[in-house]
C-alpha positions in Angstrom: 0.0 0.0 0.0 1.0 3.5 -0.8 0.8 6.1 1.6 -0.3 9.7 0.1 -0.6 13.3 1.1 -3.3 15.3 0.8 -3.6 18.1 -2.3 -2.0 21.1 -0.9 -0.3 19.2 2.5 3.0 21.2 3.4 6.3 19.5 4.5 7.9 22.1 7.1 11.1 22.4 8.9 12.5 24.4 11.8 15.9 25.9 12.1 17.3 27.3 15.3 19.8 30.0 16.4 19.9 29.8 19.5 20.4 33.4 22.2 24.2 33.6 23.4 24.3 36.2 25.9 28.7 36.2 26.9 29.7 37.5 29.6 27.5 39.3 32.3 28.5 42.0 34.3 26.9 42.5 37.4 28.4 45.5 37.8 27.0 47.0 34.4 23.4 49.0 34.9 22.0 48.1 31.7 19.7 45.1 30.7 22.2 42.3 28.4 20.5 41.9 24.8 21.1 39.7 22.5 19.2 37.7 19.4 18.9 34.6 18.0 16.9 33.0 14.9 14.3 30.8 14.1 13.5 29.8 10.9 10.7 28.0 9.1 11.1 26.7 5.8 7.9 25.3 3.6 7.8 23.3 0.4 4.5 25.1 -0.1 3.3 28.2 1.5 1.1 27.6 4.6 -0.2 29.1 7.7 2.0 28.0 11.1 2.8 29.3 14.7 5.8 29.0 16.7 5.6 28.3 19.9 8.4 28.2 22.6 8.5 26.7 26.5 9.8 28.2 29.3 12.6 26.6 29.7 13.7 24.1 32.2 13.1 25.8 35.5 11.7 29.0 34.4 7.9 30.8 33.4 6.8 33.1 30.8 7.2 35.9 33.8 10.9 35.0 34.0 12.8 32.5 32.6 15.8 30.8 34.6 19.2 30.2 32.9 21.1 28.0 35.7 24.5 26.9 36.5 24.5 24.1 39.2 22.0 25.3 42.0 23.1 28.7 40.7 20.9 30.8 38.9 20.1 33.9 36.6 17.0 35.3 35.0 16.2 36.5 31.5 13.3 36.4 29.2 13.0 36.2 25.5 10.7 39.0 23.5 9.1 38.8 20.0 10.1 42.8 19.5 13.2 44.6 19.9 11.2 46.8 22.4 10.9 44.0 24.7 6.8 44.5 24.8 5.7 40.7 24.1 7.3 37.5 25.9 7.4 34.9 23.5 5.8 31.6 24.6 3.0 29.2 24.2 0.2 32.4 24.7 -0.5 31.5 27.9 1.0 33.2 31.3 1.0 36.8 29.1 2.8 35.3 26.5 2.1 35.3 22.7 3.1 32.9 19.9 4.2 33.9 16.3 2.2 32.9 13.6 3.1 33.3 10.1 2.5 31.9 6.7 5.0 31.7 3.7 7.8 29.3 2.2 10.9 30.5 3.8 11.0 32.9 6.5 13.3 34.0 9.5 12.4 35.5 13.1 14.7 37.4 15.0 13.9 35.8 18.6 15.0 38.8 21.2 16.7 38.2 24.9 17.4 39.9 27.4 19.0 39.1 31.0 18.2 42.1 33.6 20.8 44.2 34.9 21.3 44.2 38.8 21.6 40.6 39.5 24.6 39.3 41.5 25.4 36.1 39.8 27.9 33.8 41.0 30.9 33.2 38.5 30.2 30.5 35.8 28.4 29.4 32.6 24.5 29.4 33.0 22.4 27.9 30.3 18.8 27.1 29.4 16.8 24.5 27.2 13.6 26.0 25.4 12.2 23.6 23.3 10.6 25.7 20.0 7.4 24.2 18.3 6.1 24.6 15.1 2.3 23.9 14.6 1.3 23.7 10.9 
């Protein structure tokens, strides 16, 4: 038997850049920004939304970067501006839906200034989702 796709069915995929933040100064008074990509690639254009989790320990309200038992807070914004957490669209987040064939989102972070961090490399697993 022969499986086949419905007329019009897309074939997507997901690409990821993830958000390296380098070094954070405690000391500094200004938030630390950074970006990262996602990307969606269709064979045919289609409607989607991209959803991403909290991370491992974190929420929508703040998410937790941790090294060891240590750890440090940041989010991740759909806007440069930092209005709009991006998430599931639950907790005050939103998703980002979009339609097309090939098409790259600048996914924004940013790490609050005035926390006292101690000294190593924190990290963070969000799992991205795309719905299609």
């Amino acid at each position: 038997m022969m499986a086949v796709a419905p007329l019009g069915a897309a074939t997507c995929g997901l690409n990821t850049q993830g958000v390296d933040f380098g070094s954070y100064d405690f000391q500094n008074s200004q938030n630390l920004d950074s970006v990262g990509h996602v990307t969606v690639t269709c064979d045919v254009s289609t409607p989607y939304t991209i959803v991403l989790s909290p991370g491992l320990a974190g929420t929508f309200a703040s998410r937790i970067m941790q090294s060891g038992a240590h750890q440090l807070a940041y989010n991740l914004y759909t806007d440069l501006a930092h209005a709009s957490v991006w998430g599931d669209g639950t907790g005050n987040s939103v998703t980002v839906g979009g339609a097309g064939t090939n098409t790259d989102y600048a996914v924004y972070g940013s790490v609050p200034a005035g926390q006292n961090p101690y000294i190593g490399t924190y990290s963070d697993v969000v799992t991205v989702t795309l719905n299609f």
